[in-house]
N, C-alpha and C positions, 0 to 999 in steps of 0.2 A: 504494500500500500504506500501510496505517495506520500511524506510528511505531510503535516500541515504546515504552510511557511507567508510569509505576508509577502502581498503582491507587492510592486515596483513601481505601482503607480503614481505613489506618492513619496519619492524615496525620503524626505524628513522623517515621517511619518511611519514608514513601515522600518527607518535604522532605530525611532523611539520606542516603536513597540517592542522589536528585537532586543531591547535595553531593559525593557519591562516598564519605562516610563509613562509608554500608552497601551490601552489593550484594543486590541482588534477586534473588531466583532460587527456581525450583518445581522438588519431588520427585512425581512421579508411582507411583501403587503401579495396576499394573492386574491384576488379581484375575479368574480363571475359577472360577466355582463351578456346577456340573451345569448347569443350563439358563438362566443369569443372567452376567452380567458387572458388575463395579465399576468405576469407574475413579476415581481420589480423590487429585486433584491438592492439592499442600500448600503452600504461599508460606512459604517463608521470608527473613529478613534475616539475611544474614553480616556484621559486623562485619569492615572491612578490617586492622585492627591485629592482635586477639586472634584471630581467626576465630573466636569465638562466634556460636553460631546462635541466633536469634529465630524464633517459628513465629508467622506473623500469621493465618492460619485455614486451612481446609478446606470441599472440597467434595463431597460422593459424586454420582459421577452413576451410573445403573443402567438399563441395558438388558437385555430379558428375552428373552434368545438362546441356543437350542442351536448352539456352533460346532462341538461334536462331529458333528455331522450336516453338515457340509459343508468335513471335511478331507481328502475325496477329490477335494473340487470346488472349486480353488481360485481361477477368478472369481466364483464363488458366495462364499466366502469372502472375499474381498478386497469387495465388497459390501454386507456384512455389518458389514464396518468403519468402513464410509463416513459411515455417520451418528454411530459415536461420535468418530471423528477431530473432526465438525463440534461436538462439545459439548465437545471439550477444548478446543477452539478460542475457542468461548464462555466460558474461563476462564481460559487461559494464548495469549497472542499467537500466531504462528506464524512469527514471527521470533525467539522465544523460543526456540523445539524445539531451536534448535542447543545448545543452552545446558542442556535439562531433561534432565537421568537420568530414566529409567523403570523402574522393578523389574515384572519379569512371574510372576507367581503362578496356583497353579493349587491348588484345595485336595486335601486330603489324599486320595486314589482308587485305586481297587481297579485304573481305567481308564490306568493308568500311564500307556505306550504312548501313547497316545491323545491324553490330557493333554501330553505333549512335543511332538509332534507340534502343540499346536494352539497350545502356548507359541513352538514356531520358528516357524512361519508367522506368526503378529502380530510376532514378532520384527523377520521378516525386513521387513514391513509398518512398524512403527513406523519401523527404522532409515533407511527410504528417507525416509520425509517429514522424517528428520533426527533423531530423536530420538537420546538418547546412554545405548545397549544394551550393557553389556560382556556377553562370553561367558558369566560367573556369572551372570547378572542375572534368569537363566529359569529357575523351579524348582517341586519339589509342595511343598509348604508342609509341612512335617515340626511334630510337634507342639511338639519342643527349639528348633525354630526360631521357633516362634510366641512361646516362654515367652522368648525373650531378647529378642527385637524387643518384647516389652509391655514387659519390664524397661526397655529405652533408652528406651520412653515414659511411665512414670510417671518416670523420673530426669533425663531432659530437663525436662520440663515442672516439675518441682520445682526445676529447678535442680541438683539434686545431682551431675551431671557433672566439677563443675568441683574447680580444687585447692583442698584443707583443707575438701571438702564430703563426708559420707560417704553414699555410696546405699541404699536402700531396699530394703529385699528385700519380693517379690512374690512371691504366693499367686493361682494362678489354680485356682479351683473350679468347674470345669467341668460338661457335659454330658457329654463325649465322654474327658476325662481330669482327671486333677490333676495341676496342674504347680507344684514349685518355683523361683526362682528369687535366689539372693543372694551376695554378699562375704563368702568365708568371713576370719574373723581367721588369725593367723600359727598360732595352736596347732590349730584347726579344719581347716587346713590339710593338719597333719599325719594327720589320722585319716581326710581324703575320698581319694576315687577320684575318677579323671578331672574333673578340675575343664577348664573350657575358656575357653582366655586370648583374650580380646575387648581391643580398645581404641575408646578416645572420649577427644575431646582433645587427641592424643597421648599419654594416658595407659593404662598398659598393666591390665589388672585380669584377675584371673582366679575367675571364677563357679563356682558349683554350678550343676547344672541339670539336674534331673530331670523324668520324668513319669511320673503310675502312672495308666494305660489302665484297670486293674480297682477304682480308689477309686473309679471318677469317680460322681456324684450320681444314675444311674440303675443302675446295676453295683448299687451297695450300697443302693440302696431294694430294688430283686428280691432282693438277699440276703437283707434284714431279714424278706419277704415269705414269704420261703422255709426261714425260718430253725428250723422242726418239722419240717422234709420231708427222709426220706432220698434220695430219688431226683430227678436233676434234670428237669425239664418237657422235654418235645418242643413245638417247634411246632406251631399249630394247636390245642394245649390249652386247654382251659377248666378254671378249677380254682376252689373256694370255699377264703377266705385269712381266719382271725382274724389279727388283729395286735396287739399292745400300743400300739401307737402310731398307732389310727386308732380316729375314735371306735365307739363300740356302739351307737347308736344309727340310723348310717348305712352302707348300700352304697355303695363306690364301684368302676367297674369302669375298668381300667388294664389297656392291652395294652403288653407292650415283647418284642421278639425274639418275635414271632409268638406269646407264651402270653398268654392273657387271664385278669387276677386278678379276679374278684368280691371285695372285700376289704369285709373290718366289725370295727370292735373287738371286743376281749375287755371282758365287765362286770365288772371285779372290783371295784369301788364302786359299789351301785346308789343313790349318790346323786347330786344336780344342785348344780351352783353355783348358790347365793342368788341371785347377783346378774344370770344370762342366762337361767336353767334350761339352760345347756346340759351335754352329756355329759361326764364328770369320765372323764377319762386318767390313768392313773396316771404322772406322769412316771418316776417310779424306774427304771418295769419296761420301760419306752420305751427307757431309758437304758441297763440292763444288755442286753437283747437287743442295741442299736446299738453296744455294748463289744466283746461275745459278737462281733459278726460283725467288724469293725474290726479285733480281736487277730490276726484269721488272716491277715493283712498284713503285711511285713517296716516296721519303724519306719523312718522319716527323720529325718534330723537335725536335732536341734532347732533349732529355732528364738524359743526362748526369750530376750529381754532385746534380740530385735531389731524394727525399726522396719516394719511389713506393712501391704501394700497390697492388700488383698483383688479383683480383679476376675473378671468373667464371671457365673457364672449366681449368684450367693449378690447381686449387687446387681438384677438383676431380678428375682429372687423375692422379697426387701426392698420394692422400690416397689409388685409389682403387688397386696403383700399391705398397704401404707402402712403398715410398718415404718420408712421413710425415706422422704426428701422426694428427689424425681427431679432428677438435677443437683447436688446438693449431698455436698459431702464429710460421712462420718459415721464417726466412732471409739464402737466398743465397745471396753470390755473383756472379759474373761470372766464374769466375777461378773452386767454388765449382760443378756449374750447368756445365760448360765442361768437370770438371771430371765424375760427375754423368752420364752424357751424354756418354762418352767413354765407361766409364762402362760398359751401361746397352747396348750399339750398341756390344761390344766383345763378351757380354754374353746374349745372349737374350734366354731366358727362356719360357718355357710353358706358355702360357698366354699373353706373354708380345707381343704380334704381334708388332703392330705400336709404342711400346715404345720407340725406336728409333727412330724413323721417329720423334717421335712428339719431342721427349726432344730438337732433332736438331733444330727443327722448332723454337721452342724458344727460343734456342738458338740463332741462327740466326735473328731472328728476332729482340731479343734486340740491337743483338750486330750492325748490319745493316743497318734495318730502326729508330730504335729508337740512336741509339749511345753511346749505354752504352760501358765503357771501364771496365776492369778485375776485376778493384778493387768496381765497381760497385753494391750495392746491391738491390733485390728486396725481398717485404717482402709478404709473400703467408698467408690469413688468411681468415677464411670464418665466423668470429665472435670475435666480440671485447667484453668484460666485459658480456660476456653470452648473446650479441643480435647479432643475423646473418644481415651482411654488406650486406644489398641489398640494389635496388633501392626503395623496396617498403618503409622500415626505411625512407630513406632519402625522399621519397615525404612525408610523416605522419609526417616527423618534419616540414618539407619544409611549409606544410599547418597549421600549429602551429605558424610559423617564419611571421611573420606581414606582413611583405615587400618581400616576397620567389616570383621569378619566375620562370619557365622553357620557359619562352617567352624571343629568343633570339633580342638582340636590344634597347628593353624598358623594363625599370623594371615600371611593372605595377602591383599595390599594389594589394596585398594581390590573387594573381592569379596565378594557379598554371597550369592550361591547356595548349592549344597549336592551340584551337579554335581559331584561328586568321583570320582576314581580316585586311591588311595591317596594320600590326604591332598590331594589336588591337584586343582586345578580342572581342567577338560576345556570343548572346543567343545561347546557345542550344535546351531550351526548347523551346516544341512545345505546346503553349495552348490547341489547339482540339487534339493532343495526348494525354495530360493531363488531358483534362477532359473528353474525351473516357476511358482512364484506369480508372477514380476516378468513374465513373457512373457504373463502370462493377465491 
């Protein structure tokens, strides 16, 4: 068998560990999502004094598997795992396993049931070849749970964990939701609901942490879309959509939740920009209708005069539109993002359909629900010191961090799930699952 020996990748780093200065060790995040698997082992370096973490890289590997389709059949399933067991292998030793946590994820699913079922089974699978599963460790990835594992990942990676460092609060502008995420002060305190106390460090902190399902980036485009019409769409609809916020001189057609928009601006300038001929948007009116639909939403709290990390969908609509440079951190303020906004609604260009629409939208939404003022900044980055800011970073340290929960209420040691009964972790495993898979 091959020693175990530290990679070269980081040579400071792997001559400290060799020293005994630092220990080497990898967090695993293994991720189900409908017909695909992730698995995205993490190296990092602990520091034997302080127990400070170092994150030295990442890897995602991916295989394109429905394991739903063979959780009846569990040497078909046990199978199925054989080849990814062999590519973690190709990355983390297998004299390591005794030594890696693994967090098992399964995304957010209507398939509940199902999804559990197919979290025990690899469960039960990981822990035989040795991996180190606690009972939490197996969960559907809830979307509060997403917004705090990103939060431990842009605050690790900045650094801000540690003592006399204050964290960052995170703005995830999604597809599927908006979530916030930050330290409220002593007086902020006083005026939240359920704030939900996490530690990192040994130190105790207690978050905000919401999410609003009906802000998110496609919710309120169909609103704005819809925003003349007394009657809501049925599936299967076709319908013809002026907008304020698209240009006049173009159709574009957009399905979302089964209605299909024909959509084309309103002309109410029928003149061109000098400089592209292209169609002139009125921003104003772009602006008030994205108000108009925005007000009908309960406010969040502000978040004005605090430090924001913008990620998910507002940083790939940024690069794919080269508003920003890909991989690179980028600070707007408000004042900049309302010119950019004006901009890009006067001049809207080939391609850029909804870029208008949306810049508004975030616009507005900072400025609105959340209460950013002009001089305001947010900062758009989808990777810090060469590791991308997700949720998954932040559960793989979270599971690293002694005292980490994603259990809002009670910090229950060393647990990172959301298998709860009243306040309280619970087994996942199922014994005669367990040794029906181990017998096959």
């Amino acid at each position: 068998m091959t020693p175990c020996r530290s990679s070269v990748a980081n040579i400071k780093d792997a001559i400290k560990s060799g020293l005994g200065i630092k220990e080497e060790i990898y967090s695993i995040v293994f991720y189900v999502k409908n017909t695909e698997v992730k698995i995205i082992p993490y190296r990092f370096f602990v520091a034997k004094g302080d127990r400070s973490i170092k994150v030295s890289n990442e890897k995602v590997i991916q295989h394109e598997v429905d394991l739903s389709a063979y959780v009846k059949k569990p040497k078909e399933f046990n199978e199925r795992l054989d080849p990814m067991l062999k590519s973690i292998e190709r990355v983390v030793q297998k004299c390591r396993w005794p030594k890696t946590p693994m967090v098992l994820v399964a995304a957010n699913t209507e398939r509940t049931q199902v999804f559990n079922e197919i979290l025990e089974m690899v469960g039960c699978r990981m822990k035989c070849e040795g991996f180190v599963i606690r009972d939490c460790d197996k969960f559907i990835l809830a979307k509060s749970q997403r917004a705090i594992a990103t939060w431990y990942s842009f605050n690790l990676l900045l650094d801000r964990l540690r003592k006399d460092r204050k964290p960052v609060a995170t703005l995830n502008l999604g597809g599927s939701a908006v979530s916030a995420v930050f330290l409220p002060t002593d007086r902020e305190k006083k005026e939240l609901m359920n704030l939900t106390p996490i530690t990192a460090y040994s130190k105790n902190y207690d978050l905000y942490v919401h999410s609003w399902i009906h802000l998110n980036w496609f919710e309120v485009r169909q609103k704005v879309l819809e925003y003349k019409l007394n009657n809501a769409l049925l599936p299967g609809t076709t319908v013809n959509i002026n907008s304020f916020c698209m240009s006049p001189l173009d159709v574009v057609k957009w399905t979302y939740k089964g209605v299909t928009y024909n959509i084309t601006g309103i002309n109410e300038l029928p003149t061109l920009s000098m400089f592209t001929r292209s169609p002139y948007v009125r921003f104003e009116s772009c602006k008030f209708v994205m108000r108009e639909v925005l007000s009908r939403y309960e406010k969040a709290p502000s978040l004005n005069c605090k430090e924001i990390y913008v990620s998910s969908h507002l940083y790939k609509m940024a690069v794919a539109h080269n508003l920003i440079k890909p991989n690179e951190e980028t600070v707007w303020d408000l004042r900049q993002l309302e010119r950019l906004a004006t901009t890009k609604c006067e001049n809207i260009l080939p391609g850029d359909d909804f870029l208008c629409m949306d810049l508004t939208y975030v616009l507005i939404l900072l400025q609105s629900h959340f209460g950013l003022c002009a001089c305001d900044e947010i900062h758009i980055a989808n990777s810090i010191k060469g590791i991308t800011t997700s949720w998954s970073f932040g559960a793989a340290f979270m599971n690293l961090n002694k005292k980490s929960t994603l259990i809002g209420g009670k910090r229950v040691p060393r647990c990172l799930g959301l298998q709860e009964v009243e306040g309280q972790c619970t087994r996942v495993d199922s014994p005669s699952l367990c040794s029906t898979f181990k017998s096959n």
